[in-house]
N, C-alpha and C positions, 0 to 999 in steps of 0.2 A: 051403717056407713051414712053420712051426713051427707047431706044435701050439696056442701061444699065440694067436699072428696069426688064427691061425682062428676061434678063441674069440670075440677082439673084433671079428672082420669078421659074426659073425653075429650076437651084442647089438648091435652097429651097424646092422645090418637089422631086426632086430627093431624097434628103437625107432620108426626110419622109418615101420613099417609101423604101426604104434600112434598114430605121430603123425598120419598120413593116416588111417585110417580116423576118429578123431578128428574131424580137420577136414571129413570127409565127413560128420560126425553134424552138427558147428554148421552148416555148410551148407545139410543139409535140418532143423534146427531155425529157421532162418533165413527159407526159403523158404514153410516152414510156416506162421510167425509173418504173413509178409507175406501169406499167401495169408487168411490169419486177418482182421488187419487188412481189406483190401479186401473180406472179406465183409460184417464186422462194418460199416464204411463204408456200403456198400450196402444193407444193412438199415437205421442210422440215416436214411439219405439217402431211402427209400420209406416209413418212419415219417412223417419228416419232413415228406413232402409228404401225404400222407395226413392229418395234425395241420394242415396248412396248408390243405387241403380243407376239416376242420372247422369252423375258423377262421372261414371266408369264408361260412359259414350266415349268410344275413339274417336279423334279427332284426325280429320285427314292431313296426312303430310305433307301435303301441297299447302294447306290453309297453314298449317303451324300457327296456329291459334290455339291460346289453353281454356280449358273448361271453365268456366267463372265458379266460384265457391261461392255456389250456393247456401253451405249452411249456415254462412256468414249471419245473413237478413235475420235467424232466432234473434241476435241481440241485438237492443235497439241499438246502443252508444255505437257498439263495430256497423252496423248497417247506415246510422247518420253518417259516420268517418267516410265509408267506404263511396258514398253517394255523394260527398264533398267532397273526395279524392278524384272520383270519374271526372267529375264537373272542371276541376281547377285541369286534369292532364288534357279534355278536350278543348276547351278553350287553349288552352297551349297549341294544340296541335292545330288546332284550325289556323294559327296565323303561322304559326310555320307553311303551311300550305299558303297561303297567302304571297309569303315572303317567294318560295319556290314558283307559284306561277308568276309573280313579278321578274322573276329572274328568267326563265322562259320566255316572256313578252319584250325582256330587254335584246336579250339572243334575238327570237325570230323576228320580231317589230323591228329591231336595227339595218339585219340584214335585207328584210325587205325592202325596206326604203332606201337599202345602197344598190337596189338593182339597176338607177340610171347609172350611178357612177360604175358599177362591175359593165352597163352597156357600152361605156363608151372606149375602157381599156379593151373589151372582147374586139370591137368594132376597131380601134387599133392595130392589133395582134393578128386577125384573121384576116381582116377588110370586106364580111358579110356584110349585105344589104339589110338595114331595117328588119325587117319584115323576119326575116332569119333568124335574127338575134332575138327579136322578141317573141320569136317561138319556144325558145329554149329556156329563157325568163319566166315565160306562162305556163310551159309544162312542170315550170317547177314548183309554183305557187299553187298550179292545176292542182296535180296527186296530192298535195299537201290538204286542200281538200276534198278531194274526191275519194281519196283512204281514211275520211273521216269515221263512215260506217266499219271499217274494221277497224279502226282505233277502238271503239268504243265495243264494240266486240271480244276486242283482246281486252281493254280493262274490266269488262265483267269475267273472262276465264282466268284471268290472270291477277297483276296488281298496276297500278297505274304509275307505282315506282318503277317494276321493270318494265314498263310502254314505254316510258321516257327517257330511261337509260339507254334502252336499244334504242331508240329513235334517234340520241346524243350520239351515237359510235356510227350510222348507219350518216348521220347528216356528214360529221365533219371526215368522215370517208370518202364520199362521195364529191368533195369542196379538195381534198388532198389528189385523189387521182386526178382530177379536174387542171392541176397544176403543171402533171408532166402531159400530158394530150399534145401529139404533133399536128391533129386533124378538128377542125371545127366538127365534124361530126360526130364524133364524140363526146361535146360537151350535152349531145341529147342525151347520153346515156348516164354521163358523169353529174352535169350538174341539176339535168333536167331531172331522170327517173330516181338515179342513190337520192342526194339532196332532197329532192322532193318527196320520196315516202319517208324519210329518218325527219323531217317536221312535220309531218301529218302524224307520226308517231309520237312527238315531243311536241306536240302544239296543244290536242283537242282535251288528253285528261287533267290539264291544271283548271279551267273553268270547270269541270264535270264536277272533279273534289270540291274549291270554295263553294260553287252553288249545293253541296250537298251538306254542307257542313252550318253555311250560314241561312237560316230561315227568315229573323229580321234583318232589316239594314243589307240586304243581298248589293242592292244596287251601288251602297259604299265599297261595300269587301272586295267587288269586281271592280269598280272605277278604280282602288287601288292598287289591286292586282294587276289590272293592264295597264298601268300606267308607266311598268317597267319598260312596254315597248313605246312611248315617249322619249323615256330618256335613254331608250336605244338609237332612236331616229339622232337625238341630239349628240351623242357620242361615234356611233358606229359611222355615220358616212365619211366626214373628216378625217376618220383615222384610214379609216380603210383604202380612201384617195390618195392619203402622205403614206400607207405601207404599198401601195400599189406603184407610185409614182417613183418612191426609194429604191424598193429590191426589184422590181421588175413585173412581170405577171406572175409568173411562178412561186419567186420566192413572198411577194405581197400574196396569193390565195394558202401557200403552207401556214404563212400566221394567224392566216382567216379561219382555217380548219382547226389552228388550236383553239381558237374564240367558241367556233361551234361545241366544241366538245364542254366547255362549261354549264351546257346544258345538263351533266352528267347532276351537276348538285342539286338542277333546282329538280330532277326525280328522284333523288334519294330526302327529300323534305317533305313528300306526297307522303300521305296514308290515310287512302280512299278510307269511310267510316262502313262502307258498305257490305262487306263480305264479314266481320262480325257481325253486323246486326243482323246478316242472313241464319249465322250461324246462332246464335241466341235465339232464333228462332227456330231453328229445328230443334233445340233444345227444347222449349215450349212446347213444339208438337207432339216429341215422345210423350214430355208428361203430362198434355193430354190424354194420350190413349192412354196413358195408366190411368189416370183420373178415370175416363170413361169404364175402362174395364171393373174399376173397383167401385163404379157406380156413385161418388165424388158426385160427378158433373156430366152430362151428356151434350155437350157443344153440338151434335148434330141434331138436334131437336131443338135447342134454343133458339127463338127469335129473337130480336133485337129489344122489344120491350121483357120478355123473360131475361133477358142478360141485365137488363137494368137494374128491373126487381133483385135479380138474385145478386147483383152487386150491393146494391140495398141492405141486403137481409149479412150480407159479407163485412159491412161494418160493422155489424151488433156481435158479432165472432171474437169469443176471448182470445183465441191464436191470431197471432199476429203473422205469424209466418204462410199460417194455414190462408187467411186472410188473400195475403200479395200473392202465393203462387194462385192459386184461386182465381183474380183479376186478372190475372198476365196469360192466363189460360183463355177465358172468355173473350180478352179481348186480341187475341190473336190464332185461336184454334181453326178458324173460318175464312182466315187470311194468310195464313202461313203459307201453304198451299200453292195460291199464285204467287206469292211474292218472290217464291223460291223459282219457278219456273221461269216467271216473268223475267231473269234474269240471264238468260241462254238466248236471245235474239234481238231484234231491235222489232222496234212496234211499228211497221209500215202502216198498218193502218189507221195512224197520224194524218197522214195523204188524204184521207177521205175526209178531215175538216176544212171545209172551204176557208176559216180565216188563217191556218193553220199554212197551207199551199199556196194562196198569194201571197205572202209574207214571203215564203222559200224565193218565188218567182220575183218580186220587188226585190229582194239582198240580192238574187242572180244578176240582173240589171246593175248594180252597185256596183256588185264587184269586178265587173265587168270594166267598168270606167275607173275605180278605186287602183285596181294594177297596173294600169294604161298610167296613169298618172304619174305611180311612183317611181316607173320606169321611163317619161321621156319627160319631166319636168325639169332633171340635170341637162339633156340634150337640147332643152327646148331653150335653158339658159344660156348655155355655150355660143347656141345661133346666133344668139342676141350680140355676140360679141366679146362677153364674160370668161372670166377663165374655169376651169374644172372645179379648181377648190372654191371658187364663189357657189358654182352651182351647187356641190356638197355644203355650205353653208346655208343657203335658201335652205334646204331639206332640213338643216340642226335647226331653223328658226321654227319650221314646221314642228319640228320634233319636241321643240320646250312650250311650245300654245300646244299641241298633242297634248302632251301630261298635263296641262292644267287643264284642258277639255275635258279629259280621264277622271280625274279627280272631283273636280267643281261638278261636273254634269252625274256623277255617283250620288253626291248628297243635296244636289237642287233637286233633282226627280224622285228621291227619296222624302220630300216634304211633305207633309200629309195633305197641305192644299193645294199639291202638282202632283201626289201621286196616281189619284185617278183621270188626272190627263195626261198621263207617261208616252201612252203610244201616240198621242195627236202632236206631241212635242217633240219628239223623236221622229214624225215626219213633218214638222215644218224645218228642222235640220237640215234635212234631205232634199227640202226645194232648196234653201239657203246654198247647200253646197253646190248644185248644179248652177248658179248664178254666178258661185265666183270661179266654176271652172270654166263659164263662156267667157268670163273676163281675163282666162289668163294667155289669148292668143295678142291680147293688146298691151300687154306690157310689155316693156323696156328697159329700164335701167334694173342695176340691185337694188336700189331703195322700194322700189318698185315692186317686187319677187319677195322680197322679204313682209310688206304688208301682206300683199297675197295670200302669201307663207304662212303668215300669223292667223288670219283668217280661216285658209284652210286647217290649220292645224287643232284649231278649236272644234273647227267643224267635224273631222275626220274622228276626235278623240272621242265626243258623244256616240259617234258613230258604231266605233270599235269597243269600247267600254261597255256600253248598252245594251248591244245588241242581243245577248243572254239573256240579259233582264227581260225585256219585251217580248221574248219567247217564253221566260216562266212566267209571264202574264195573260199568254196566251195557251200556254198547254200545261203549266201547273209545273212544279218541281218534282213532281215522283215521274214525269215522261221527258226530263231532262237529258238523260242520256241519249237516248234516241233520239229525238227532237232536234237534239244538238248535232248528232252525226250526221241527219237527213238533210239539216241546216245546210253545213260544208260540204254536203257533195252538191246542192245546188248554186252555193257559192263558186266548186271547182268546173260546175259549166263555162259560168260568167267570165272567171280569169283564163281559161283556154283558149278563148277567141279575142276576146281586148283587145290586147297587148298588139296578137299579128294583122289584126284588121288596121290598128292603129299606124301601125307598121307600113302596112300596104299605100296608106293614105300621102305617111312621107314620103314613102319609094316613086309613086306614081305621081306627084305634084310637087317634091321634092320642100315639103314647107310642113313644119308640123301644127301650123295654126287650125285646117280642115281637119288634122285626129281630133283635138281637140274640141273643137266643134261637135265631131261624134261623139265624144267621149260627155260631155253635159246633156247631149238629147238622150242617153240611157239612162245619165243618174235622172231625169226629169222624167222620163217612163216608169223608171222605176219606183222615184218618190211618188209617182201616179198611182201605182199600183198598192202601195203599201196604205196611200188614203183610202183606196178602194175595202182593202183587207181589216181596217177600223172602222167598217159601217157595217160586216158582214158579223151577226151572231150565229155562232154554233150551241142550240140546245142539245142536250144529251149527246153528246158528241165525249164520247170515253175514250181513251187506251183501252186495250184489248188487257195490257198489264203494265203493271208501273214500276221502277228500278227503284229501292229505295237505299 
């Protein structure tokens, strides 16, 4: 054999041998891949039933709430759709909420500021002294908030749809029987106690919803939202003068009951966000404990810097699905827990922050003089000389500077270079308003009443519009509900004595310029007290638990 020969009989082996060792690589690349796959299978496949576990959680008949399909999130295109679907129906629904507590604040904001003009046909029909009438006015304003803590009560066990709706049947009941009563004492129970728990029922959950719904721009969503009771002031006392003055007392308060009952729409537009997202969270919790059992994830060992890491390490993760429940685990297995409880009580020990308590005690003050007002500023007119429906006018000129107070003072305070001085401008308000209610013992003519009017009505609008706001600037938006209920039961101190003190002042000096009087040296105590409340910081100063 030649030298040649030999050459190419060993490139010829060579190649062989290159080619087989080759075909030995795709083979165990092959067996590899399959061993891959059938893992990867098996993992989806005990996911899967696991997802399929969660799935099968009964859900309570009371909630009627449906499960969320979870298996959805495997594919990305359905899980983009599905997360721009959520996004476009809450944004819907948050201004519907919107629109409903506007329509709420039109209801109760109107009637409230018709309480001079309902004083003076009572004071008519019965011939009680002052002081009388305006007891029956303040206990109804009173329970409206002093049942603020069970409002908010009831909308965590229940839904802040039906708070409203009962609160709408329970108000314009209470305003109907009110109609046929032979006896002045009566209207304590009629318009005083009905009336007044069925608006502390229909009053306190339309703010609790917007504020939970809106995170930015809070302070807009509320000046618009209460801006309904503006142009209730501007509608409701006029009418309610020409339906009282037409049909008589009787037949003007049956029309008035069918007014209240309109309240019925703005709780059927509610739909608190909060009792799903309790319940998404128990969902989370169960499949934690799978997680944990299956040795997944152990949340109870994880600190907050290992949650971060192993979020970290959670983006390098080819499942995508494995991924999210994954995060939604860690970051709520450790929180779930209170969030669920925190929602069976109200958090008293809010009380124990000093800025938190003078804040309650300066609004007490407020409101104290705020009710006095709306109830003898028609009487105070009339003195003057004026007729009924002038004095229901003064209130409608209030009621249209109300709504732009409402609205304008929503997105001025909303500025970013007035937003961190929200609460020092919200008490120069407060001196402002005590100024022009010393000045309203010395007017005289209508043209007169109607500046006033204007004045106050811008004033009162920041007032009323705000004053949420500066409380979730004060205790944060997850201790909102309580915060808010503790709010109006010291609000319903303030309007229980007002009114009859104010009362006493005409009965005994028979002049209402000395109420008055009184009535500026509270709101001046109180805008005192609320400066006092912006110099005090609270460190570490928590809720015990938070309503989200």
């Amino acid at each position: 054999m030649s030298t040649a020969d030999v050459s190419l009989h060993e490139k010829i082996s060579l190649v062989e041998k290159v080619t087989e060792e080759s075909s030995e690589d795709v083979r165990l690349h092959e067996e590899r891949s399959l061993l891959d796959l059938a893992a990867t299978k098996d993992k989806k496949k005990d996911e899967a039933n696991l997802y399929d576990d969660i799935n099968m959680i009964k859900i309570d008949d009371e909630n009627k709430i449906s499960t969320p399909d979870i298996s959805s999130s495997l594919d990305d295109d359905d899980d983009e759709d599905s997360v721009k679907q959520r996004h476009e129906n809450h944004g819907k629904r948050k201004w519907f909420c919107v629109i409903g507590c506007a329509i709420a604040h039109f209801v109760l904001g109107g009637f409230e500021r018709s309480n001079g003009v309902l004083y003076i046909h009572i004071q008519n029909k019965f011939g009680n002294g002052a002081s009388d009438i305006a007891w029956v006015l303040s206990l109804s304003v009173t329970l409206k908030l002093l049942f603020g803590p069970v409002a908010s009560i009831l909308c965590t066990k229940f839904t802040p749809r039906c708070v409203v709706v009962s609160g709408a049947i329970l108000f314009g009941l209470g305003l109907l029987i009110s109609a046929f009563v032979p006896h002045f004492v009566i209207l304590y129970i009629t318009i005083g106690v009905i009336t007044g728990i069925g608006k502390s029922l229909a009053y306190q959950p339309g703010l609790v919803v917007v504020g939970q719904y809106f995170k930015k721009r809070r302070g807009a969503a509320v000046g618009l939202a209460t801006a309904g009771g503006g142009i209730g002031t501007l509608v409701l006392p006029p009418l309610f003068e020409t339906m009282l003055n037409y049909y008589g007392f009787s037949g003007g308060l049956m029309i008035i009951s069918a007014v209240a009952l309109h309240m019925c729409i703005s709780g059927m537009l509610y739909k608190s966000p909060t009792r799903r997202k309790l319940h998404r969270q128990s969902l989370i919790s169960h499949s934690c404990e799978r997680f944990h059992d299956s040795r997944l994830i152990n949340s109870s060992e994880l600190t907050e810097c290992q949650m971060a890491e192993t979020e970290e390490q959670n983006k390098k993760a080819p499942n995508k699905y494995h991924k999210l429940w994954i995060g939604r685990c860690l970051k709520s297995c450790n929180t779930v827990k209170d969030k669920e409880s925190s929602s069976k009580m109200l958090d008293f020990s809010l009380l124990k922050r000093p800025d938190f308590l003078m804040f309650c005690v300066g609004i007490s003050f407020l409101a104290l003089s705020f009710n006095s007002m709306l109830i003898f500023i028609p009487p105070l007119v009339k003195s003057r000389g004026l007729s009924g429906i002038q004095g229901a006018c003064v209130m409608s000129v209030a009621g249209i500077f109300d709504t732009i107070g409402r609205i304008a003072s929503g997105f001025i305070l909303e500025m970013k270079r007035l937003r961190n001085f929200r609460k020092l401008l919200y008490n120069t308000v407060m001196f402002m308003l005590a100024l022009v209610i010393f000045s309203l013992p010395f007017t005289v003519t209508f043209v007169e009443f109607c500046v006033v009017a204007a004045i106050f009505g811008l004033l009162i609008g920041t007032y009323t519009s705000q004053k949420s706001v500066i409380l979730v600037d004060i205790v944060g938006s997850e201790a909102l509900n309580s915060s808010f209920g503790i709010l109006i039961f010291f609000q319903g101190v303030g309007t229980l004595i007002g009114p009859p003190i104010t009362g006493v002042f005409k009965d005994k000096y028979n002049s209402y310029a000395d109420g008055f009087f009184f009535i500026g040296s509270t709101t001046f105590i109180g805008a005192f007290i609320l400066l006092l409340s912006n110099t005090v910081k609270c460190n570490n100063c928590k809720p015990e638990f938070s309503i989200k």
